[in-house]
BAZA-453150 format. One record per atom (N, C-alpha, C): x, y, z; atom name. Coordinates in nm, 4 decimals. Atoms other than C-alpha are relative to their C-alpha. Layout:
BAZA-453150
+----------+----------+----------+----+
!        X !        Y !        Z ! at !
+----------+----------+----------+----+
!        X !        Y !        Z ! CA !
...
+----------+----------+----------+----+
//
This chain:
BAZA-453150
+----------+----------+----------+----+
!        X !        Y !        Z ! at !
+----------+----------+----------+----+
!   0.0093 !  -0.0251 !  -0.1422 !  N !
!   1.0594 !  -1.6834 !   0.2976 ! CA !
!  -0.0702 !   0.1326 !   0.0286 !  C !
!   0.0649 !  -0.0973 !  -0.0027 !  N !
!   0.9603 !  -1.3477 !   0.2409 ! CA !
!  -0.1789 !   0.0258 !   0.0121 !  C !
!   0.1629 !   0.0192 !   0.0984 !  N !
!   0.6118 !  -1.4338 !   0.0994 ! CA !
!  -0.0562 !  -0.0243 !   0.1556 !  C !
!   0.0722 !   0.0597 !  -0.1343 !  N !
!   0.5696 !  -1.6480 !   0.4228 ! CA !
!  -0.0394 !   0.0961 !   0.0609 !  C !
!   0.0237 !  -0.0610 !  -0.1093 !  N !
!   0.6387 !  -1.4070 !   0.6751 ! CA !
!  -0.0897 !   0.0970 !  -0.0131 !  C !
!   0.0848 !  -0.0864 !   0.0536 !  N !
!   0.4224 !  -1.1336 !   0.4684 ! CA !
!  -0.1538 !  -0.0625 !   0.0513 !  C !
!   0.1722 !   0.1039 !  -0.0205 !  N !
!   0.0986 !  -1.4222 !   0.4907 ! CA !
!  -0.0109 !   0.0440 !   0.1504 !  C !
!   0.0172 !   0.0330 !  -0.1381 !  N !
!   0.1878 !  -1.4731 !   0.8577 ! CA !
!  -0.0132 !   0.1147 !   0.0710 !  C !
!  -0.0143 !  -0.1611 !  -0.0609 !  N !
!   0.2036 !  -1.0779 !   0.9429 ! CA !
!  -0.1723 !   0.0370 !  -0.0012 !  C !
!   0.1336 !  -0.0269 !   0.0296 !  N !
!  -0.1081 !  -1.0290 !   0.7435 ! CA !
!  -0.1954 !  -0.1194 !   0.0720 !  C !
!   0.1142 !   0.0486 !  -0.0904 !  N !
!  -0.3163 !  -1.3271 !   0.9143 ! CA !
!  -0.0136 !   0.0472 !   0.1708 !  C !
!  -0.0217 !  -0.0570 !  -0.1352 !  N !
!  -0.1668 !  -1.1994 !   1.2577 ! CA !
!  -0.1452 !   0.1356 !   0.0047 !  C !
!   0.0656 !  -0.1080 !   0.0040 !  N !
!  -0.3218 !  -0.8717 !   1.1577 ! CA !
!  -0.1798 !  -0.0084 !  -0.0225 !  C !
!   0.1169 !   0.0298 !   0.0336 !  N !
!  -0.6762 !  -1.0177 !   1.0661 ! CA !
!  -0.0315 !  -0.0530 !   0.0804 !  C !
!   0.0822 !   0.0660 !  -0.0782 !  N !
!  -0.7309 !  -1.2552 !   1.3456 ! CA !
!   0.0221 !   0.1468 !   0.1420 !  C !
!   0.0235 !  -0.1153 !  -0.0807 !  N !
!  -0.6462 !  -0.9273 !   1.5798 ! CA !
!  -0.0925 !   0.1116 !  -0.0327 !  C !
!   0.1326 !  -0.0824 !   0.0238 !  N !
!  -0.9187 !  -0.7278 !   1.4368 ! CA !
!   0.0508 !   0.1055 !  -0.1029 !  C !
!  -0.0464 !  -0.1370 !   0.0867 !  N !
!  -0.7284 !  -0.5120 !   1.1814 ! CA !
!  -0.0381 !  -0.0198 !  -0.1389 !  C !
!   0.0293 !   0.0673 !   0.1703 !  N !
!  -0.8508 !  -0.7069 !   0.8807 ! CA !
!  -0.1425 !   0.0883 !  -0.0329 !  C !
!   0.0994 !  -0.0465 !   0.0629 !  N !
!  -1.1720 !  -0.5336 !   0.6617 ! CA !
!  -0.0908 !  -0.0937 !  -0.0438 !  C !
!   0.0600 !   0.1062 !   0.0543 !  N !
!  -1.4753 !  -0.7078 !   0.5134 ! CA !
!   0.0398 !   0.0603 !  -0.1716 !  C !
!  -0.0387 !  -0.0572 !   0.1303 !  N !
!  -1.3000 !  -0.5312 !   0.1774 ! CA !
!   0.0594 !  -0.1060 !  -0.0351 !  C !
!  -0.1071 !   0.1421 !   0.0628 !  N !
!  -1.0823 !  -0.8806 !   0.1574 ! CA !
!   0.1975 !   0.0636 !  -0.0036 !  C !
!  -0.1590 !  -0.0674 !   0.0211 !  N !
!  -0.7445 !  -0.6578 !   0.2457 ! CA !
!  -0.0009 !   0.0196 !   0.1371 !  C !
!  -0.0309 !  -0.0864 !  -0.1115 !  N !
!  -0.5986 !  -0.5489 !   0.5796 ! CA !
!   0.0388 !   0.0864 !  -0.0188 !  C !
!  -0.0749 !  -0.1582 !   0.0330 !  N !
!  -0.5325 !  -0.1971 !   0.6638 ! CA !
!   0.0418 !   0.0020 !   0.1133 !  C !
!  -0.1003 !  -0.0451 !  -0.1544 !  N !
!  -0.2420 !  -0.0964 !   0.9281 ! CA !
!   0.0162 !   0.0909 !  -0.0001 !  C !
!  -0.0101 !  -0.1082 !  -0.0161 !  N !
!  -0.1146 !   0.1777 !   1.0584 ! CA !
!   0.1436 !   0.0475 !  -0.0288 !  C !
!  -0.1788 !  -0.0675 !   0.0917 !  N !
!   0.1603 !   0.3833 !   0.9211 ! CA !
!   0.1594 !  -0.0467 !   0.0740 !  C !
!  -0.1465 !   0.0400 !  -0.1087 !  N !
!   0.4023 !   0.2702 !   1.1939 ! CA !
!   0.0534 !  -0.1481 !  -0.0191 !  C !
!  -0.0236 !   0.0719 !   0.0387 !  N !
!   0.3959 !  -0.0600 !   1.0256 ! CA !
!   0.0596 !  -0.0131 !  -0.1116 !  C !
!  -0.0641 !  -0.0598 !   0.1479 !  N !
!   0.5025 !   0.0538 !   0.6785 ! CA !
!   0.1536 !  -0.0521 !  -0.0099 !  C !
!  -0.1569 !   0.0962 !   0.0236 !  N !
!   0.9050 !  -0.0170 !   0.7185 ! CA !
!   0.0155 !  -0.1418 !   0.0062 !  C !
!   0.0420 !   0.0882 !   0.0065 !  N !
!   0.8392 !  -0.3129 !   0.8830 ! CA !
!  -0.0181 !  -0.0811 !  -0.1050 !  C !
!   0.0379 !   0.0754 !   0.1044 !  N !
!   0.6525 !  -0.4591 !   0.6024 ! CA !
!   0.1275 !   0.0181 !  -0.1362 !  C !
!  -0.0667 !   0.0288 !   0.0744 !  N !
!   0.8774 !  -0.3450 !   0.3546 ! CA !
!   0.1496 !  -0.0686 !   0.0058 !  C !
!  -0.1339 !   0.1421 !  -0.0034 !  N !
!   1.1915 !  -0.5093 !   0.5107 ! CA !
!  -0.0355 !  -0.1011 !  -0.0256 !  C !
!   0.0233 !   0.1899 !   0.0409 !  N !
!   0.9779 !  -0.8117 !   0.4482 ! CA !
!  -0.0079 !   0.0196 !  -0.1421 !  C !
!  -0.0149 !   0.0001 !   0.1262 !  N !
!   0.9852 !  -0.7241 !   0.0777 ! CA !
!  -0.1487 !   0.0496 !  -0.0611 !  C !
!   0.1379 !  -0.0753 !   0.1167 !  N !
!   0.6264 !  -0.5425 !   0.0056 ! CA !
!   0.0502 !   0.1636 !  -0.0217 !  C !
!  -0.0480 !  -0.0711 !   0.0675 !  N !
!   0.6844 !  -0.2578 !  -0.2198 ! CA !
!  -0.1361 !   0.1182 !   0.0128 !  C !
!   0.0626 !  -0.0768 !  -0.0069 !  N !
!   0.5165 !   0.0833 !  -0.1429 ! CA !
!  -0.0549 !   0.0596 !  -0.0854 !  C !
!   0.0890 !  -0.0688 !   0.1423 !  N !
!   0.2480 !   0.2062 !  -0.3952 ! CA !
!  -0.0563 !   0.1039 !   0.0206 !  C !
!   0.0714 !  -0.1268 !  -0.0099 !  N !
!   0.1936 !   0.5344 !  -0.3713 ! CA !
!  -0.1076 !   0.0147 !  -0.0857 !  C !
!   0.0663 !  -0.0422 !   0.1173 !  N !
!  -0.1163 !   0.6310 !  -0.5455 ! CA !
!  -0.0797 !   0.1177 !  -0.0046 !  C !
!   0.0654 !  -0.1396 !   0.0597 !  N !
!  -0.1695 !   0.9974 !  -0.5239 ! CA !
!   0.0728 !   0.0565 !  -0.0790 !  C !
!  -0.0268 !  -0.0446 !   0.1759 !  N !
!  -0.1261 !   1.2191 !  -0.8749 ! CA !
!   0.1673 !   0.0172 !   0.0614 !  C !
!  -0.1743 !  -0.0106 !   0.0303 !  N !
!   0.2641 !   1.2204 !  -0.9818 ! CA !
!   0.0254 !   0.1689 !   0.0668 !  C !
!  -0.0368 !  -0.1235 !  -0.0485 !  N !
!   0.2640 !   1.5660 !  -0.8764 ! CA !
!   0.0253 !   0.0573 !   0.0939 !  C !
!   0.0329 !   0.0022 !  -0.0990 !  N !
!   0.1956 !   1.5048 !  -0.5291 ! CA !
!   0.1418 !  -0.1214 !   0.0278 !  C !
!  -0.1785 !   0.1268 !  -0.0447 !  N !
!   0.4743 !   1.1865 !  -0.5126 ! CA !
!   0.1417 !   0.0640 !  -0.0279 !  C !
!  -0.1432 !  -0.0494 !   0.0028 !  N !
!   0.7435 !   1.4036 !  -0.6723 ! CA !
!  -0.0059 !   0.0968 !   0.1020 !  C !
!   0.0052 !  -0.0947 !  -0.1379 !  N !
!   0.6865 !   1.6538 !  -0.3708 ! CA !
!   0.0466 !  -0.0620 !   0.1361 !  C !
!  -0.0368 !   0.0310 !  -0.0943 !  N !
!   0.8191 !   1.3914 !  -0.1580 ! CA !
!  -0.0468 !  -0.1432 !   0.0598 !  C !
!   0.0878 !   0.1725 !  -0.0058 !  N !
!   0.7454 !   0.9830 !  -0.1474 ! CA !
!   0.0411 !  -0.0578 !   0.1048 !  C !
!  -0.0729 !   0.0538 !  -0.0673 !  N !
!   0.8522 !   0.7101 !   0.0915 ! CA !
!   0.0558 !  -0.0557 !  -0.0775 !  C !
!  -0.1080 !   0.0324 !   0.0393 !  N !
!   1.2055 !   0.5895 !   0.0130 ! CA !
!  -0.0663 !  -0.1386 !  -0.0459 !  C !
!   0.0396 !   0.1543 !   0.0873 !  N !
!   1.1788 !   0.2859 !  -0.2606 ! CA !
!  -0.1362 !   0.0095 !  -0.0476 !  C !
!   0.1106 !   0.0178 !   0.0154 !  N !
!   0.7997 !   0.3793 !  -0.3211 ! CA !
!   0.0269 !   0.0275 !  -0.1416 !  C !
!   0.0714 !  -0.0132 !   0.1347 !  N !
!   0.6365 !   0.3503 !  -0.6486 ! CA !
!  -0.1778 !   0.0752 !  -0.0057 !  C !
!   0.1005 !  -0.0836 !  -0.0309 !  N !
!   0.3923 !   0.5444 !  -0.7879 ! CA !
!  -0.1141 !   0.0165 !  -0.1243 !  C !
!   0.1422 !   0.0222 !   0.1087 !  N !
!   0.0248 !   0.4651 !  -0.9595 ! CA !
!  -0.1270 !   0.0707 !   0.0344 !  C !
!   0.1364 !  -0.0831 !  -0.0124 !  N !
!  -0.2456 !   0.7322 !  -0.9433 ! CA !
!  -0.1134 !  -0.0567 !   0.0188 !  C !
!   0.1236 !   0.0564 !   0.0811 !  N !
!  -0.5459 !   0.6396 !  -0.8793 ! CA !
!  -0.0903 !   0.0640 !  -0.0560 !  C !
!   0.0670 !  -0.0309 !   0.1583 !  N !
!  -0.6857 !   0.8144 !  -1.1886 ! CA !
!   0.0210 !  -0.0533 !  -0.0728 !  C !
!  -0.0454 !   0.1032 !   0.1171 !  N !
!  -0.4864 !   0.5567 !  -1.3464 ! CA !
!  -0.0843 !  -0.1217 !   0.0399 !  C !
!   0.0320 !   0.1524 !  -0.0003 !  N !
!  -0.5615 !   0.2600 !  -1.1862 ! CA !
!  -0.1232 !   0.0023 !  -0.0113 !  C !
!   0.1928 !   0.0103 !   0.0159 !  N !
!  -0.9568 !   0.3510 !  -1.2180 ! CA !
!  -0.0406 !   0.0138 !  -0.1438 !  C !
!  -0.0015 !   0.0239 !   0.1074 !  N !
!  -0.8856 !   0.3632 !  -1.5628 ! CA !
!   0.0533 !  -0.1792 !  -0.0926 !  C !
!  -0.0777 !   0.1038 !  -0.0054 !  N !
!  -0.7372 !   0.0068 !  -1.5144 ! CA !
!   0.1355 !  -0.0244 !  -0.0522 !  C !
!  -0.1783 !  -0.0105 !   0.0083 !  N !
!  -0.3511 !   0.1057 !  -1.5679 ! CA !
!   0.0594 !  -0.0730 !   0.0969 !  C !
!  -0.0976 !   0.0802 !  -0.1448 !  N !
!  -0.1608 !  -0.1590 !  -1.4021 ! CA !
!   0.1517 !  -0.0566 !  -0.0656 !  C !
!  -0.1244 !  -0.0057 !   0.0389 !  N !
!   0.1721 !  -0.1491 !  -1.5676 ! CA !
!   0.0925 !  -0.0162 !   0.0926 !  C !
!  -0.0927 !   0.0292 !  -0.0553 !  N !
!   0.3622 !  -0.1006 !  -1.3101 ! CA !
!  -0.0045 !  -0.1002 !   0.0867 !  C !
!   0.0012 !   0.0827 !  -0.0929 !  N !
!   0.2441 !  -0.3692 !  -1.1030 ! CA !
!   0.0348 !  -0.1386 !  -0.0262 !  C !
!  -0.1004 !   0.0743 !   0.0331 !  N !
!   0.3714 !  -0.6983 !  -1.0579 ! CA !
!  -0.1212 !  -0.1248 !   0.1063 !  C !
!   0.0945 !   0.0754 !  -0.1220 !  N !
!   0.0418 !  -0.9626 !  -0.9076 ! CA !
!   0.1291 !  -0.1169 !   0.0850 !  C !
!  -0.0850 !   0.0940 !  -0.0810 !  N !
!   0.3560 !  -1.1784 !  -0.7749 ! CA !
!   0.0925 !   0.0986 !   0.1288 !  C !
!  -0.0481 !  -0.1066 !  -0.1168 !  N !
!   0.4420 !  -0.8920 !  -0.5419 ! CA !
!  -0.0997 !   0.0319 !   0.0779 !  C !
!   0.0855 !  -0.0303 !  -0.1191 !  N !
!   0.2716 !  -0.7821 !  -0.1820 ! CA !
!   0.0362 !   0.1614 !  -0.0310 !  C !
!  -0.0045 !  -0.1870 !  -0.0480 !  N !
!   0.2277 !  -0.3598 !  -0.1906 ! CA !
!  -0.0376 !   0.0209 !   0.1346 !  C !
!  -0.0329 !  -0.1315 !  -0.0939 !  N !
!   0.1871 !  -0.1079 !   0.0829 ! CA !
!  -0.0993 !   0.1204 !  -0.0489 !  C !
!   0.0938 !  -0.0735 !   0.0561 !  N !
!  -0.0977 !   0.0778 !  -0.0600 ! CA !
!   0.0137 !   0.1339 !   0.0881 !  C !
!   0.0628 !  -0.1173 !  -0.1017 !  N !
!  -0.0927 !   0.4749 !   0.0786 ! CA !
!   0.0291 !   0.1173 !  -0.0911 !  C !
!   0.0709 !  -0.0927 !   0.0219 !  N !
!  -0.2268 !   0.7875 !  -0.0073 ! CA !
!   0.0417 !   0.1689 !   0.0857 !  C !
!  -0.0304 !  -0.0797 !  -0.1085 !  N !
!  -0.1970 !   1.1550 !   0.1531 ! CA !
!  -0.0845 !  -0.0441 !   0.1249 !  C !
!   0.0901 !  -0.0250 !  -0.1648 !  N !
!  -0.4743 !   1.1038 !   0.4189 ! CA !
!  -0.0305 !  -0.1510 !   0.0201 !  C !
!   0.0105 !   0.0978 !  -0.0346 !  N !
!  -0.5567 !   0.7539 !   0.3654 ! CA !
!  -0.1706 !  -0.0544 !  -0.0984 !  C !
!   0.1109 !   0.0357 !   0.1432 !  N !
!  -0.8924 !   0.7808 !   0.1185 ! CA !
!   0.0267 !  -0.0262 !  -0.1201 !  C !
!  -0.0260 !   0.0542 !   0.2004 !  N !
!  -0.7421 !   0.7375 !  -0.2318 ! CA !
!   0.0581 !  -0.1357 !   0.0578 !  C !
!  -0.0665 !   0.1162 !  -0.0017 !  N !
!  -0.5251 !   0.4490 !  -0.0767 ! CA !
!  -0.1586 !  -0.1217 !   0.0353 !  C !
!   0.0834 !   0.0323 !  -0.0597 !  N !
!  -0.8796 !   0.2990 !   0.0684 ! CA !
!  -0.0583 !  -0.0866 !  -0.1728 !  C !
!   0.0804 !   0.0227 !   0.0952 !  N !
!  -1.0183 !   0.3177 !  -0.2799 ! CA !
!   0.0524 !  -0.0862 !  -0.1101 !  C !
!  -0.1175 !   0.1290 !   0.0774 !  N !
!  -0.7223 !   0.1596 !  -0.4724 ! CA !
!   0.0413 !  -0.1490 !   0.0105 !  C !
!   0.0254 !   0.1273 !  -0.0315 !  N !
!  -0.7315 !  -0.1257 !  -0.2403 ! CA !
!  -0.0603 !  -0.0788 !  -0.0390 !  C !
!   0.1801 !   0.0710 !   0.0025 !  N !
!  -1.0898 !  -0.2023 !  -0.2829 ! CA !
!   0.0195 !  -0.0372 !  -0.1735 !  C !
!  -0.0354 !   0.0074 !   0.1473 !  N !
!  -0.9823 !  -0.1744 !  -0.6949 ! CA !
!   0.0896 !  -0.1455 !  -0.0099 !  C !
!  -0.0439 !   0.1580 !   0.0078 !  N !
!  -0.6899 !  -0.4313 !  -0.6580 ! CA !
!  -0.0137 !  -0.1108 !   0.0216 !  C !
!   0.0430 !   0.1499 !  -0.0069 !  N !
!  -0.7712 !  -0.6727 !  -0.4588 ! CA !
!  -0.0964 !  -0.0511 !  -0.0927 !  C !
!   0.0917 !   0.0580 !   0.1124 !  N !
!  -1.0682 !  -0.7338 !  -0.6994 ! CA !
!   0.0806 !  -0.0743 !  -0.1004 !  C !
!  -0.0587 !   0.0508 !   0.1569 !  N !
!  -0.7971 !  -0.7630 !  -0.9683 ! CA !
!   0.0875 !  -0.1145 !   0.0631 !  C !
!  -0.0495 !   0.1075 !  -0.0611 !  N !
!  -0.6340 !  -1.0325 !  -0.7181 ! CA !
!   0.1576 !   0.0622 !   0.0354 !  C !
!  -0.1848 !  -0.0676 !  -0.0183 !  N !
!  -0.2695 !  -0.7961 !  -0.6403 ! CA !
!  -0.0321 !  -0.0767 !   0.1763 !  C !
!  -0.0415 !  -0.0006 !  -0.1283 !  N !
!  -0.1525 !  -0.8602 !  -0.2874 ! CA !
!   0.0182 !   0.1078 !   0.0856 !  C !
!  -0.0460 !  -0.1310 !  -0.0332 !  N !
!  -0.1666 !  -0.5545 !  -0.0727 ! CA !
!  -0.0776 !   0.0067 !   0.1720 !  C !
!   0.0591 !  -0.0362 !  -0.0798 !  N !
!  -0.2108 !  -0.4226 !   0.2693 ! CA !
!  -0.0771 !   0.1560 !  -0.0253 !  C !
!   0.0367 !  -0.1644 !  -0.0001 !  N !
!  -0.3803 !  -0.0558 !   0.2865 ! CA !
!   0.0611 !   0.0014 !   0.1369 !  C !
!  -0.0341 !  -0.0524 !  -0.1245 !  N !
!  -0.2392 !   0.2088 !   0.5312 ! CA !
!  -0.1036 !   0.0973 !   0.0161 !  C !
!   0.1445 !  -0.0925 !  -0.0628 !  N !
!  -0.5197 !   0.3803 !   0.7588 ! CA !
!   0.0336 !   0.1405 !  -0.0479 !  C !
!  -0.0371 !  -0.1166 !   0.0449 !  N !
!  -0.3141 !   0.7159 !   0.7230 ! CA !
!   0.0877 !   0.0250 !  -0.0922 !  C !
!  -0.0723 !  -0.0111 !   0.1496 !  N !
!  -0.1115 !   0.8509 !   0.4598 ! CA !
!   0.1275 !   0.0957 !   0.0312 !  C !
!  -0.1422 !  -0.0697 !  -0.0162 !  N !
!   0.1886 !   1.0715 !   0.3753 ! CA !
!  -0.0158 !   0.1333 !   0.1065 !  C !
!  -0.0083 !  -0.1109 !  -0.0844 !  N !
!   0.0308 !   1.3640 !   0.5661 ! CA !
!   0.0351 !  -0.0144 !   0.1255 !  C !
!  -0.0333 !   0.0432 !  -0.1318 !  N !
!   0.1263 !   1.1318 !   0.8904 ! CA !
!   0.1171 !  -0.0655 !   0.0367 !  C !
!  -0.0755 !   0.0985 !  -0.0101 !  N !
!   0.4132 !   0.9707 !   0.8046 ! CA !
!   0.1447 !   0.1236 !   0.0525 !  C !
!  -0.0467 !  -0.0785 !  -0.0606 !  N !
!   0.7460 !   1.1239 !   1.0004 ! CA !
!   0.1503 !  -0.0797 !  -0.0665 !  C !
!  -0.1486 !   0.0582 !   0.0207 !  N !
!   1.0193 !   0.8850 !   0.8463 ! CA !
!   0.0557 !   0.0541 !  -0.1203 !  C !
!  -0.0520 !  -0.0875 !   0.0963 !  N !
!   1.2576 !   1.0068 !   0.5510 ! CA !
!  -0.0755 !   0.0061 !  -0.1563 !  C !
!   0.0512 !  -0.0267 !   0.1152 !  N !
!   1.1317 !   1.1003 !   0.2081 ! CA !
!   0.0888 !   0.0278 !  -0.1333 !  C !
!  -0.1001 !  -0.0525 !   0.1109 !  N !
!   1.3057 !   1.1163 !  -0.1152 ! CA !
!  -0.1290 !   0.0662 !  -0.1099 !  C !
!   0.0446 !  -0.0847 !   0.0799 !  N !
!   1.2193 !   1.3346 !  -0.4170 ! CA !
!   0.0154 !  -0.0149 !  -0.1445 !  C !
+----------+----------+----------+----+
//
């Protein structure tokens, strides 16, 4: 059921104009909980040094220095992510990386430098 409502969020979001010709939609940070009550899992991917300084709650966390090295360990292609970044360019670029590799993911336009909800450490 999860899966569904994830599809049906993400075509919502594409026939309203939020979709990319990258083959991913990108939303805006105010969608982020949202999505993950539907069960997509937040992928942080700026350096570990920068996520232990303060992530969103439940996020995971894949550099992308890794994943451009093609490190995908922690990922899971039967899972939807949450792709975000501090500003919203590394998450941009990680997108454009996975989807190629076929993951499931939205991108978020802005990143942790915008986000106002709680943070763990």
């Amino acid at each position: 059921m999860k899966k569904v409502s994830w599809i049906i969020f993400a075509a919502l979001l594409l026939l309203t104009g939020c979709g990319t010709e990258e083959g991913y939609v990108t939303v805006d940070i105010s969608q982020v909980q949202q999505l993950q009550e539907e069960g997509a899992i937040v992928l942080d991917v700026r350096e570990a040094e920068e996520f232990t300084e303060g992530h969103i709650i439940g996020a995971i966390n894949a550099p992308l220095s890794e994943l451009k090295t093609g490190e995908r360990a922690v990922l899971d292609k039967n899972q939807s992510y949450i792709v975000i970044c501090r500003s919203g360019s590394r998450s941009k670029e990680a997108s454009e990386l996975l989807i190629k590799d076929g993951y499931d993911l939205v991108n978020v336009s802005e990143g942790m430098s915008s986000w106002s909800g709680e943070v763990e450490y």
